[in-house]
N, C-alpha and C positions, 0 to 999 in steps of 0.2 A: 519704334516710336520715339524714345528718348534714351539718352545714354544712362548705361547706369549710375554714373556718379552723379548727372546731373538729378534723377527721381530721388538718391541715397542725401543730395544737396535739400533737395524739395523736401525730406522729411525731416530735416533737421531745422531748416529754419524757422524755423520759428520756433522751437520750440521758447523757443526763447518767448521756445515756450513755451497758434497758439489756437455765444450770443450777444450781439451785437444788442446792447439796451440802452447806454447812454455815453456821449461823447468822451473822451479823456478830459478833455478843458474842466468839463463839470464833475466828474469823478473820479479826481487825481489822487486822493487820501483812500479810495478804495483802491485804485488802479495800482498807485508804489505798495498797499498792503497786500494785492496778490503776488507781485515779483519779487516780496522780499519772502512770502510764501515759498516761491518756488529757489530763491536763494538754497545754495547745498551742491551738494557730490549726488548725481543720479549716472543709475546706469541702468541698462536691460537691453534686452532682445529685439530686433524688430525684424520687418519682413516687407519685402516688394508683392504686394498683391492684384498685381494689374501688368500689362504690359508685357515687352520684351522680355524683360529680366522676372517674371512673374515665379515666386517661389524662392527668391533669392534671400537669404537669412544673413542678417550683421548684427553683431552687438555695440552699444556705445558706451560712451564715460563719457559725461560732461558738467562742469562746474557752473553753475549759474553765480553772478553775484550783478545785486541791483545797481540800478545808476545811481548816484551818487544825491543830483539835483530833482530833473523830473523822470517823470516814471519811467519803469524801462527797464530791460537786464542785456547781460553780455553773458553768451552760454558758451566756453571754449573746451575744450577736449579732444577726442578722436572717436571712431567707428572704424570697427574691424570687419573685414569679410573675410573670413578663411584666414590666411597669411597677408593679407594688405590688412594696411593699417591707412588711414585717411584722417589727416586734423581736419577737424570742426569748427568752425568758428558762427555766432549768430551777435549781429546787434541792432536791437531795438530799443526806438526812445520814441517818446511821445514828443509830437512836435506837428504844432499848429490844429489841435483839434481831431487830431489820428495819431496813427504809429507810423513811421518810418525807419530803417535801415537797411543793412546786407549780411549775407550769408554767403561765408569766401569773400570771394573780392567780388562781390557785387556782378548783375548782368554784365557790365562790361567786361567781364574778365569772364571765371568758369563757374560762378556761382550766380544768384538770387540777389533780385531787389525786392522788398520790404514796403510794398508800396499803400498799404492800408491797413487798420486794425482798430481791435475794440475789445476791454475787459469787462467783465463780471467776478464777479467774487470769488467763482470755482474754476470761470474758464477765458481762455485769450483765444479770437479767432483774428488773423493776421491776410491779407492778400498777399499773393506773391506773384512775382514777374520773371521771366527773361524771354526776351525777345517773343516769339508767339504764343508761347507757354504762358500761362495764367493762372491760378488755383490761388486754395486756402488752405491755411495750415492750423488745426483746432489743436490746444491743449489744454486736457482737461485734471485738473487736482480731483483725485478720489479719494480723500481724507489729507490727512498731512504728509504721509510717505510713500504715497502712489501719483504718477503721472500716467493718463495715455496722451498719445499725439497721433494723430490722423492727417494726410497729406494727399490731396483730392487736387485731379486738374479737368480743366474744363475741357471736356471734348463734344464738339458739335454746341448744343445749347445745354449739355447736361454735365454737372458735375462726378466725376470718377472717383473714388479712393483708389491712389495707387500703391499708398506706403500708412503700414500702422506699427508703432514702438510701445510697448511696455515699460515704463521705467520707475525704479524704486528708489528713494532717498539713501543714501551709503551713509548709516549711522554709525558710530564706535562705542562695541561696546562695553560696556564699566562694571571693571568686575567690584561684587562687593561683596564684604565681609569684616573680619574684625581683629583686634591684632591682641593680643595677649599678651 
């Protein structure tokens, strides 16, 4: 159905990420205060659950940090399967009333284009593209130090989940006590 890298590409994009309730234009100071939410060191497990590759297990590491001006994050890192190791790369910015960017070098190359989206408070849902492939990519905050992400593509008229990640904020932690 699709290559592995390109479904292991589909789950990643966006994560950056990512219910669709009101435009970016108009909730911009919500939208930069969920990606600076997701700002941080996350990492976890995910899994191909659909497909060719159906059962296949990778772990990630990826650094979120917001855009700078409008809303938006840049997620960089890697995903491991086994002994491959695969950099990641995701960037999303609002621009013109949605979201837009790429994941890898964009469709034209061996990744994802970014071609729709919309924030809520807990969660980002993103559209994504390459060439006849189509889907959504959901990411959802489950308190402050949990992410899931969901990567569903449309087959026929009905949308699939074909890829879901677990990921946990990478806190450090501080030792304390007292010095005498």
């Amino acid at each position: 159905m699709f290559s592995r890298h390109t479904l292991i590409a589909a789950g990643l994009s966006a994560l950056a990420a990512t219910t669709i309730v009101a435009a970016p234009a108009e909730a911009g100071s919500r939208d930069k205060a969920f990606f600076k939410g997701v700002a941080g060191e996350w990492s976890g497990p995910g899994e191909i659950v659909a497909g060719k590759y159906k059962g296949t297990r990778f772990t990630c590491n990826l650094s979120g940090i917001p855009a700078e001006k409008n809303a938006g994050i840049t997620l960089d890192g890697f995903c491991r399967v086994g002994v491959f190791k695969q950099p990641m790369k995701a960037v999303i910015t609002a621009t013109g009333g949605t979201y837009k960017g790429t994941f890898l070098d964009g469709a034209a190359g061996k990744g994802l284009d970014i071609v729709s989206g919309n924030v809520t408070s807990q969660k980002m849902v993103v559209g994504i593209n390459r060439q006849k492939l189509n889907g959504a990519m959901i990411a959802r905050l489950q308190g402050k130090n949990s992410m899931t992400v969901t990567i569903s593509v449309k087959v026929e008229d009905q949308m699939v989940p074909v890829i879901g990640m677990s990921l946990n904020r990478q806190t450090e932690e501080i030792a304390v006590g007292s010095i005498k």
